[in-house]
C-alpha positions as CSV (number, residue, x, y, z in Angstrom):
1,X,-4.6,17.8,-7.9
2,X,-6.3,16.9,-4.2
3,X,-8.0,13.4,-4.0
4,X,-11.2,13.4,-2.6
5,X,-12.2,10.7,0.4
6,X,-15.4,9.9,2.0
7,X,-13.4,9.9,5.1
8,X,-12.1,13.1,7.1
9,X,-9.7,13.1,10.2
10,X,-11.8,12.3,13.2
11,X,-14.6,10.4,11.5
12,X,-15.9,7.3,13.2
13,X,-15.2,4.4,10.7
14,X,-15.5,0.3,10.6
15,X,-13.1,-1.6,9.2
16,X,-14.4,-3.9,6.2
17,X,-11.7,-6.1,5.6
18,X,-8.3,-6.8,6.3
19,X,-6.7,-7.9,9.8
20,X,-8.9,-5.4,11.5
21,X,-12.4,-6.5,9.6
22,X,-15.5,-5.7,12.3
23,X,-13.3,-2.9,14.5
24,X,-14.4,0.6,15.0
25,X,-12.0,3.2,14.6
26,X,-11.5,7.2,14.4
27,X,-9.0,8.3,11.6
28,X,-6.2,9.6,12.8
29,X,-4.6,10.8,9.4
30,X,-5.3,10.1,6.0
31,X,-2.0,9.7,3.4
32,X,-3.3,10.6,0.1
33,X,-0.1,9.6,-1.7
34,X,-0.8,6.1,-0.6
35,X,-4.4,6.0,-0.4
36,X,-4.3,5.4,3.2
37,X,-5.7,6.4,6.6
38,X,-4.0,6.0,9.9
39,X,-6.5,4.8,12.7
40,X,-7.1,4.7,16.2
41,X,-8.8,1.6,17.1
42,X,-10.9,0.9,19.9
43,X,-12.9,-1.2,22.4
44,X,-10.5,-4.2,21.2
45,X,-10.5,-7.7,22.3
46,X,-7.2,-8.7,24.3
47,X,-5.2,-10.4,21.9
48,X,-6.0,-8.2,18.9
49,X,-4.2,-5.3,21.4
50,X,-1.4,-6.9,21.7
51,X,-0.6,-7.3,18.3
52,X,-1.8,-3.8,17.4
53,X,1.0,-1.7,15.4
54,X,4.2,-3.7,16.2
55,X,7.1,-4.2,14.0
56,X,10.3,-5.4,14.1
57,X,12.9,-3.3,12.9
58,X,16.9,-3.8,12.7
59,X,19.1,-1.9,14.8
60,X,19.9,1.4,13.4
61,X,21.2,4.7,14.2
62,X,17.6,5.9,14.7
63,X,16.8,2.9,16.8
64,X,19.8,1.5,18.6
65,X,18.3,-1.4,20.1
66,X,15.8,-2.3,17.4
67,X,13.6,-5.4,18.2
68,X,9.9,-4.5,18.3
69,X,8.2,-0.8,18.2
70,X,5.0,0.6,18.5
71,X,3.3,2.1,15.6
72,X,0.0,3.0,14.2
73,X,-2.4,0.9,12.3
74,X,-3.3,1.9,8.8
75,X,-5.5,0.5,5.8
76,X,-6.5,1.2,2.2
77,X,-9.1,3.9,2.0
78,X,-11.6,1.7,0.5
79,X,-11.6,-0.7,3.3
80,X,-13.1,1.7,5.5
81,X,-17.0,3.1,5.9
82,X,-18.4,5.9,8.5
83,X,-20.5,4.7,11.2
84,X,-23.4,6.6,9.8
85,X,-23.0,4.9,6.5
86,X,-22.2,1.2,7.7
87,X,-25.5,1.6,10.2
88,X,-27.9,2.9,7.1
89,X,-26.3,-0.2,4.7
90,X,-27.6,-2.8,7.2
């Protein structure tokens, strides 16, 4: 059975809680057997950047030098509202 989200792939969303409480983001992809979207966030302060999406990992065959990677930032569904909607609530 699908899940239905108030959240589609390229929506305009804030972030209400978590490390990313306050950003604006577009969803990249939402994971329905995890309840979670992937986002894109943007117009970030410095420091928040450079902490964006980077893990360590151990040396594998996959990644040979391991150390830290880049990857994508992604929250609980809930934690999310459109622009629209976050705009309207205020």
């Amino acid at each position: 059975m699908l899940k239905k989200y108030h959240v589609k792939k390229g929506d305009k969303v804030i972030v209400n809680s978590g490390s990313w409480k306050g950003e604006e983001a577009t969803v990249k992809v939402i994971l329905p057997k995890k309840d979670r979207v992937v986002l894109e966030l943007a117009n970030m302060t410095p420091e928040k950047q450079e902490r964006i999406g980077r893990r360590t990992v151990k040396k594998s065959k996959a990644n040979p030098n391991g150390g830290m990677i880049e990857r994508s930032v992604s929250t609980h569904v809930s934690n999310v509202n459109k622009v629209a909607e976050a705009k309207a609530e205020k």
